[in-house]
N, C-alpha and C positions, 0 to 999 in steps of 0.2 A: 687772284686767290688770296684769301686773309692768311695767317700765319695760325695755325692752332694752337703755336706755344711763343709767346712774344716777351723777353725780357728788356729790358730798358734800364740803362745807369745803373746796373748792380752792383754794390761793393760787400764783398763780405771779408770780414779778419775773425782771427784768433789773437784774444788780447790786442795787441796791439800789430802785432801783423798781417796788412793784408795780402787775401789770396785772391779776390775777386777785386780786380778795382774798373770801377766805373762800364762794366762790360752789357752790352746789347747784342742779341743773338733774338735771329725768327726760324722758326719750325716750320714744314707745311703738311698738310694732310696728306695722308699716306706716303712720304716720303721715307728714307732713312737717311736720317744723320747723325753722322760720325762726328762724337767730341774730342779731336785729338792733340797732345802735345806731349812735351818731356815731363819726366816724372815731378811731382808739388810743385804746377803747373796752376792746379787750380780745377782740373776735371773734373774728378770727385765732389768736388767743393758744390759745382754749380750744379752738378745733378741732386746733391743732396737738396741746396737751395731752393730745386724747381720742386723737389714733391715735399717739402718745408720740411723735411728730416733738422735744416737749418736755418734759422732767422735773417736774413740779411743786411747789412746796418744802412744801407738806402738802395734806391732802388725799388723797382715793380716786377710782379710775373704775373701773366695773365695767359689763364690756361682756358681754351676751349672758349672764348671770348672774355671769361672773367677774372677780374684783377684777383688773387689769392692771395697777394702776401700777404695784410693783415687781414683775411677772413677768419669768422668766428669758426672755431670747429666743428662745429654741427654741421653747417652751411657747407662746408672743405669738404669733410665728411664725402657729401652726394656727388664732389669733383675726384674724390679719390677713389668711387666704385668704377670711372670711367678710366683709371689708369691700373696697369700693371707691373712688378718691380721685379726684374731679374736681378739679383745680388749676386756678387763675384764669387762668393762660396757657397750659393744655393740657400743656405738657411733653413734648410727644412730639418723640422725638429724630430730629431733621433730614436725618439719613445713612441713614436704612430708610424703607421704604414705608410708607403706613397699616398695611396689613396687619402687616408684618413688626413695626410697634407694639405692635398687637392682639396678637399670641401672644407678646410677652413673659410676660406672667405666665401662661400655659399651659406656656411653654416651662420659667421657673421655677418653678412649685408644682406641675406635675404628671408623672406621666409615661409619657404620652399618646404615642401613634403620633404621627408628622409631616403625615402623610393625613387623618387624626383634627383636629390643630389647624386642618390650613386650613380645614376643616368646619367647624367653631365660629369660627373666626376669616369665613367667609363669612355666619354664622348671627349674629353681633354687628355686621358692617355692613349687614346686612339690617334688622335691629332699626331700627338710626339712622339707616335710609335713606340709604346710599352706598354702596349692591350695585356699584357700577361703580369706584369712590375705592380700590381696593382697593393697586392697583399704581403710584399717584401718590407723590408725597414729601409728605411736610408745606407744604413750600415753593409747591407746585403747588394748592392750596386756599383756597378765600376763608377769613375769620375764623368763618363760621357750620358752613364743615364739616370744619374744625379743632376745634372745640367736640364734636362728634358725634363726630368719630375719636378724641377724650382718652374721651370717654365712653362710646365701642366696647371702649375697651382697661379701661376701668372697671370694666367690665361683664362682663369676659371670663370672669371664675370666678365667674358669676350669686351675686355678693354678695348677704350679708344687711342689709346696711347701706350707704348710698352719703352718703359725703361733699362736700360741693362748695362751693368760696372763690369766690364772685361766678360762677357759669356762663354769666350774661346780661353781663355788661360788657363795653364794647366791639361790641358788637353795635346793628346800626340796630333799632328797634321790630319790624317784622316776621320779622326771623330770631329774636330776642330772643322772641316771642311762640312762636313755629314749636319753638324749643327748651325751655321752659315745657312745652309739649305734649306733647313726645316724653319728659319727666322723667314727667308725669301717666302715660301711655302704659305705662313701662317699669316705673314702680311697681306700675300692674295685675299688667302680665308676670310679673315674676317676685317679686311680692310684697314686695320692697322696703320698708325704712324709709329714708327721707331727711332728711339736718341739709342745709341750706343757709346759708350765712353772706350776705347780699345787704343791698342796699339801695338794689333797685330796687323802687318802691312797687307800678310796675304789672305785675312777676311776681310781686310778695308776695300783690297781689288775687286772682292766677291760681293759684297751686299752694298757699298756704300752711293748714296745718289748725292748728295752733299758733305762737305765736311765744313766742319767748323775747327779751326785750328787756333787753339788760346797759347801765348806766351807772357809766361813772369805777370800770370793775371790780367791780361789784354787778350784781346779778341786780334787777331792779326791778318785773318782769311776766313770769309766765308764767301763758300761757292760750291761750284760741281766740282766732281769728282778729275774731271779731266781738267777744269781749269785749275786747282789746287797742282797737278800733275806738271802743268805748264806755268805752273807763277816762277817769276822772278825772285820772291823772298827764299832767299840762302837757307835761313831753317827749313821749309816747307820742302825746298829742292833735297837739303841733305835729307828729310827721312824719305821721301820717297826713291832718293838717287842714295841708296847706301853707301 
């Protein structure tokens, strides 16, 4: 099976520091993989890098077979309707409803009737169970279904790939758990591959089929969930053996 997200010798810095050095990581279709290590590790770094949020000073990423890092943006563009971006704070902006959230990127990538978006925009809070959340603001929502509304509007152009910076943080155990389920859930649905960046131990035992484990900017493990579980490296052992 090919890799659906294949980086190669990545290095990226800030000024003069690097956070990514020389690192190589494969994805596979419909899998979930976990990107985990200690904190300014370098996590964030490379998820930004994979959906070009950031430049990287060498290095490839080739997503869905093709090379992106310098694709012209137009061309990116038609690779970025096929992915989805859970942000650790949701991001959804304060002055529109859920809804009116959700068909943002309906409203920008396609061009779909108005009757047509509500429909899908009522069919993506169905999905994340907040059939009623529709005509609320952001503001109007606990922290667990502000999580589900980022990830209605994620969802909205049934990506091929779903992104997501911490989606349990912040959250009490039980909605934390509830949302784990509904990631499992939606990967069925619509076939899904999923990178997670987390380092929370007890959604990693719940959703994770691989982990990729970076340190001080190196790639140090990647594998299954139970071989990570069972490696010899000391780091790897202390987070899972607290």
């Amino acid at each position: 099976m090919n890799p659906i997200i294949q980086v190669r010798n990545l290095t990226a810095q800030y000024d003069e520091e690097i956070v990514l050095d020389d690192l190589s990581i494969d994805v596979y279709p419909n899998e979930i993989a976990i990107i985990l290590g200690k904190s300014g590790c370098g996590k964030t770094t490379l998820l930004k890098n994979i959906i070009r949020l950031y430049q990287p000073s060498s290095g490839t990423i080739e997503i869905l077979g093709q090379d992106v890092t310098w694709m012209e943006e137009i061309e990116f563009n038609k690779i970025l309707r096929k992915i989805g971006v859970l942000f650790q704070n949701g991001a959804l902006l304060n002055s529109l409803t859920v809804a009116d959230n959700i068909a943002i990127p309906l409203e920008q990538h396609t061009d779909l009737p108005p009757s047509l978006i509500r429909r899908l925009v009522r069919e993506k809070l169905h999905l994340v169970e907040l059939d009623n959340a529709g005509s609320l603001l952001p503001s109007q929502l606990s922290g667990g279904m502000r999580k589900r509304a980022a990830l209605a509007r994620a969802i909205a152009l049934d990506p091929l790939i779903l992104f997501g910076d911490e989606p349990t943080a912040g959250l009490d155990p039980v909605t934390a758990a509830a949302l784990d389920q509904l990631l499992l859930k939606l990967r069925r649905l619509l076939n899904m591959t999923l990178v997670i960046v987390t380092h929370e131990l007890t959604s990693i035992q719940r959703i994770a089929d691989r982990i990729i484990f970076l340190d001080r900017g190196k790639v140090i493990f990647q594998g299954t969930l139970d071989a990570a579980k069972q490696s010899s490296i000391s780091t790897i052992q202390r987070f899972f053996n607290p």
